[in-house]
N, C-alpha and C positions, 0 to 999 in steps of 0.2 A: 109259554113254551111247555109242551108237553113231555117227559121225561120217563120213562121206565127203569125202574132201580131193581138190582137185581143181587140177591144178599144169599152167599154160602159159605161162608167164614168156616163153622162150625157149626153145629147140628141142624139149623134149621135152615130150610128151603123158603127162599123168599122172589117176592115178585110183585114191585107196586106201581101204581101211576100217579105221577104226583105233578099239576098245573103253576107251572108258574115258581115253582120251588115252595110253595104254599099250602094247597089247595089237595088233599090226600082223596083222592079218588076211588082209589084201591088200593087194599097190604095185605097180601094173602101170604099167610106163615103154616108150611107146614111143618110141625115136628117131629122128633124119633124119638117121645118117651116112651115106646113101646120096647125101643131097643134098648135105650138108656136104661128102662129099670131091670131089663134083661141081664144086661153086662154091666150094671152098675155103675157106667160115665159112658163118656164118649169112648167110640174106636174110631181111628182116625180113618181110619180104611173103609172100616163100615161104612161111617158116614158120607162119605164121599161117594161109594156105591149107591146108598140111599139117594142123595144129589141126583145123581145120573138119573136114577128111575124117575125123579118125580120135576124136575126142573120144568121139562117142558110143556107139563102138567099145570104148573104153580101159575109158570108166565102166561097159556090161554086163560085161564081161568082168570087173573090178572085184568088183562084187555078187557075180557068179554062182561068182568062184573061190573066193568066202568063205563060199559055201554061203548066201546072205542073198538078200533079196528089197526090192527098192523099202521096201513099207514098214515093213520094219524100219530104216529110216535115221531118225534122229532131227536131224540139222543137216546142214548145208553148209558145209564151208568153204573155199574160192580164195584162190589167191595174186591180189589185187585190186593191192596198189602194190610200184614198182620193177620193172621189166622194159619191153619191147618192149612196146609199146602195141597194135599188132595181136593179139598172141600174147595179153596181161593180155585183152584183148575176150573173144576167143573162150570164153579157162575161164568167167568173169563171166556172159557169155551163159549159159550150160548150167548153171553155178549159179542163176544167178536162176529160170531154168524150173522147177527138181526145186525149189527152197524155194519157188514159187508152186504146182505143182500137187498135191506133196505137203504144204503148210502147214507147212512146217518152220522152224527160225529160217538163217539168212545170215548168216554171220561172214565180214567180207575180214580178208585175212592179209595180212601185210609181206613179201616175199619173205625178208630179211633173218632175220628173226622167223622163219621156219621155218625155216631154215640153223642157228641156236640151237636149234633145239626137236628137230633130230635128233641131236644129240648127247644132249638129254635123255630122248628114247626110246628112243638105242640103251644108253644107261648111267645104270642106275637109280637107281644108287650118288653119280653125279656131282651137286654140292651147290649153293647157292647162299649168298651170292654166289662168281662165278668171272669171268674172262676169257678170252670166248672169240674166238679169229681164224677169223675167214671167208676163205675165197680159193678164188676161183674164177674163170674166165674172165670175169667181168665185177666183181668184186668183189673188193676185199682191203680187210680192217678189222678194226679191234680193237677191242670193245666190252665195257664193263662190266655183267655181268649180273648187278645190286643185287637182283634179286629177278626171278621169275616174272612177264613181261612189263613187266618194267621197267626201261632201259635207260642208258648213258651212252657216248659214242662217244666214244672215246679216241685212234683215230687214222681214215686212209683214204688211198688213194691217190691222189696229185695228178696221175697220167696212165694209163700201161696197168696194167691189175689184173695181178695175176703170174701168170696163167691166158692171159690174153692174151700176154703176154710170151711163154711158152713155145708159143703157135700161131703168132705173127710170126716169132721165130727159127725154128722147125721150117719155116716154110714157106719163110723164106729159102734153109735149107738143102735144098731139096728131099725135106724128111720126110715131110712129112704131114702131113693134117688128120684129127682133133685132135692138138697138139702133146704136151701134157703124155705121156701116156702113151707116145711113140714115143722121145722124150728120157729120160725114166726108165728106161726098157729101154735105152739106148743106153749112156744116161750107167753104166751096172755096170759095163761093159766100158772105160772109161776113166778116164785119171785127174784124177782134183777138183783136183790143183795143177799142172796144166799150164802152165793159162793165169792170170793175175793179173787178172780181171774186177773192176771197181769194185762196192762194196756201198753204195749211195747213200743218203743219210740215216742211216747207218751211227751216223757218230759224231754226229748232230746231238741235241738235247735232244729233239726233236719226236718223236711217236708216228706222223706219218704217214709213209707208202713212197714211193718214184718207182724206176719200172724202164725208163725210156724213153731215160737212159744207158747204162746196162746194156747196154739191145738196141742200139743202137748202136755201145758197145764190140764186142759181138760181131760186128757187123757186120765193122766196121773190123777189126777181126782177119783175118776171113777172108781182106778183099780183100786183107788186107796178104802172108798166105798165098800165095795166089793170084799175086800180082803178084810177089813173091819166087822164084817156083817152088819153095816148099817146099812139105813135105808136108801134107795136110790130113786131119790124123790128126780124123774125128769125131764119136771116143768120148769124145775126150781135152777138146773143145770143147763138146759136150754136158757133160759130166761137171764139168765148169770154169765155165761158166752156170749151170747149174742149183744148184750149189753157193754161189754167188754168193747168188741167190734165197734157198737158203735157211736161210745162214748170218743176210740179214736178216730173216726173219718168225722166226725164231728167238728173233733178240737182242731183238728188239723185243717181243717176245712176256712173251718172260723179264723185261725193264724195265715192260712195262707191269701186271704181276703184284706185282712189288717195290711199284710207284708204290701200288697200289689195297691192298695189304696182305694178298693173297689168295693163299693157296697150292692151286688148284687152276683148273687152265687147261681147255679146250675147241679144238677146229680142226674144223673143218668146210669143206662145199665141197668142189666137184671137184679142189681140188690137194691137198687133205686124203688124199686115196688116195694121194698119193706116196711112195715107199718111202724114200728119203733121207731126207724133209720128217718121216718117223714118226719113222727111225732115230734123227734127229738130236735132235727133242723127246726120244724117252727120252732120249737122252744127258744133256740138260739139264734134265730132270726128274731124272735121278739126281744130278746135281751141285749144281743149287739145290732138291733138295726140292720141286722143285711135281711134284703130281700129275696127269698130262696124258690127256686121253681124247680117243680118237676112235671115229666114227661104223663101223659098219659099212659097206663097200663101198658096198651097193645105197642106203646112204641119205646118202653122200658126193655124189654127182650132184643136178641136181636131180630133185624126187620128190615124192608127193600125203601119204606116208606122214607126212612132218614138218610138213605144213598142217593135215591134221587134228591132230593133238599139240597142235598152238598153237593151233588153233580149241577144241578142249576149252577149255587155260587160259583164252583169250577171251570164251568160253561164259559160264565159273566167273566172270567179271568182268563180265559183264551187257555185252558188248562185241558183242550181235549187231545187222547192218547191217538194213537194208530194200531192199528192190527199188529205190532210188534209190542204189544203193552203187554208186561212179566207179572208172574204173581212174585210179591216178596213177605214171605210166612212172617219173618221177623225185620220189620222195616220202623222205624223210629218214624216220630208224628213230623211232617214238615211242616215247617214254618209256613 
């Protein structure tokens, strides 16, 4: 079955073809970090205007680099709930079009729900049930995947997602937007025991995160820097943050695998690209035994490539919507 996935959550324009729920044909991602490092994060407005302009751009180009034609698509599928409500419109809109004028079926997707499902496209091998951690600039969470779209949320974050966290500090520091990436680069060059950063919820029983001390410790640091006249070594601040991060998705990762009885883990999401955040899961994959996968690069971000994937399963479960299908900005992961 051939599927077109169609992804506008939040800043990025997407549009892929994906065979079989398997077989990635095409995933064409266009970005706005021209805007992003303009207005230093998202505008929710902005971006959504950006959508519009380039949607219908993203989806020929889509088709055409897969060698496919309009009708050989056989479904639809959009990320419909979780995201920026402008942005969840615009994919919604264009999907509803091509499943009304070409008669096709409309499956919405969970944003969440695709974040899972590219790790199951990019690792064939990867089983179920697993645990897998999402984190991304808007997102961190641990969720239990009991089965092929069938879930258990086992923790979340109670303020900044650790994606956010690492665009607040980078921008404090005059890095740049996007954070994660400019801090990962930084943080090699410095050292991860500089600084004694708090890892919050560390030792608590709970599964969920909070990094909104965290970013504050680092704050206070610097000024403390600053006002001392000492040096403001920061690779050494980077490296000492970031480490902090992700000593806790780590730990927590590793306990929530223990808790569910499952030796094989998943990470996904934009901070899933992090080179520390990989390092250190092997590490703890070699010491407790679990087995840990990650996504390739281009399907760590967001991407259409992992909608369609879950729109298949969706499919296989008679889960397809109708031209009344809602965007829901803040919609909890269904079971």
């Amino acid at each position: 079955m051939l599927i077109l996935g169609i992804e506008t959550s939040c800043d990025e324009t997407s549009a892929a073809l994906v065979a079989d729920g398997k077989q990635v044909l095409s995933n064409v991602i266009a970005n706005q970090l021209d805007l992003l490092s303009k207005y230093g994060g998202v505008v929710p407005e902005i971006a959504a205007r950006r959508h519009t302009e380039l949607i219908g751009y993203v989806i020929k180009e889509a088709i055409e680099s897969a060698g496919k034609s309009l009708a050989d698509i056989e479904a639809v599928a959009v990320t419909a709930r979780q995201g920026l409500v402008g942005c969840l419109l615009v994919g919604a809109a264009a999907a509803k079009t091509l499943s009304y004028s070409l008669g096709i079926p409309l499956i919405g997707i969970h944003h969440i729900e695709g974040h899972i499902f590219a790790n199951l496209l990019a690792n064939p091998r990867l089983t179920v049930p697993h645990v897998c951690l999402t984190v991304s600039g808007g997102h961190t969470m641990l969720v239990y995947v009991r089965d092929y779209c069938q879930y258990e949320l086992l923790g979340s974050t109670l303020d900044d997602a650790a994606g956010e966290a690492f665009d607040k500090i980078a921008k404090f520091l005059g890095l740049g937007f996007p954070g994660g990436p400019v801090i990962d680069k930084l943080a090699r060059e410095g050292n991860r025991r500089a600084f004694k950063f708090p890892r919050p919820l560390s030792t608590s029983r709970t599964l969920d995160f909070s990094f909104s001390g965290l970013k504050t410790s680092v704050i206070n640091t610097f000024k403390h820097q600053v006002a001392g006249n000492e040096a403001l070594p920061l690779e050494d601040i980077a490296a000492s943050f970031q480490e902090a991060i992700v000593d806790v998705l780590v730990s927590k990762t590793v306990e929530a695998a223990a808790r569910t009885e499952v030796s094989v883990v998943s990470v996904t999401g934009g901070v899933s690209a992090n080179s520390r955040l990989r390092e250190a899961f092997v590490d703890a994959g070699r010491e407790t035994g679990l087995t840990v996968y990650f996504p390739e690069f281009s399907l760590c971000t967001d991407n259409a490539a992992m909608i369609a994937a879950a729109g298949q399963a969706r499919y296989e479960r008679g889960d397809a919507a109708d031209l009344n299908l809602n965007v829901v900005p803040y919609a909890p992961l269904e079971v």
